[in-house]
N, C-alpha and C positions, 0 to 999 in steps of 0.2 A: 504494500500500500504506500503511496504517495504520501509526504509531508502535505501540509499546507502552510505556507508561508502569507502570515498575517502583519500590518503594523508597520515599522520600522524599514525589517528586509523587503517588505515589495514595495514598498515607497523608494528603496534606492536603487532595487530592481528594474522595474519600471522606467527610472527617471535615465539609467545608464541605457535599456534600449531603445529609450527616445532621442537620445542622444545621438546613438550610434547611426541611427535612423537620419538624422539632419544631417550628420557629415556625411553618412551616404547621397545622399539626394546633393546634398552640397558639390560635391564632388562631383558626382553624373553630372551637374547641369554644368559647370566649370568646363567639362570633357567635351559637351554639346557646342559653349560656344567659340571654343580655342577652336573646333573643328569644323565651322562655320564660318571664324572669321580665315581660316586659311584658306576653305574655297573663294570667297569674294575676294580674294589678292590677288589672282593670277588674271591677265586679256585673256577675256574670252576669241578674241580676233583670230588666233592661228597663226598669226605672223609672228617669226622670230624677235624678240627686244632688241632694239638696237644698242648699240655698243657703243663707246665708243675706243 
């Protein structure tokens, strides 16, 4: 049979999976738009950059 963790432990339970949960999503969405602004950086045109 399973504990039940009452009080104290799931309130700091809890508070560390919530936690873990924003740096997650924190992250993803940081990943989304590093990876976003690299595609709008490059000519879409096809022609090689000029040099000089």
């Amino acid at each position: 049979m399973t504990k039940k963790i009452t009080g104290k432990a799931a309130a700091m339970a809890a508070g560390a999976i919530g936690s873990a949960a924003i740096a997650a999503a924190l992250l993803y969405a940081n990943k989304r738009k590093e990876k976003k602004a690299q595609k709008t950086d490059t000519i879409p045109s096809g022609e090689p950059p000029e040099t000089d």
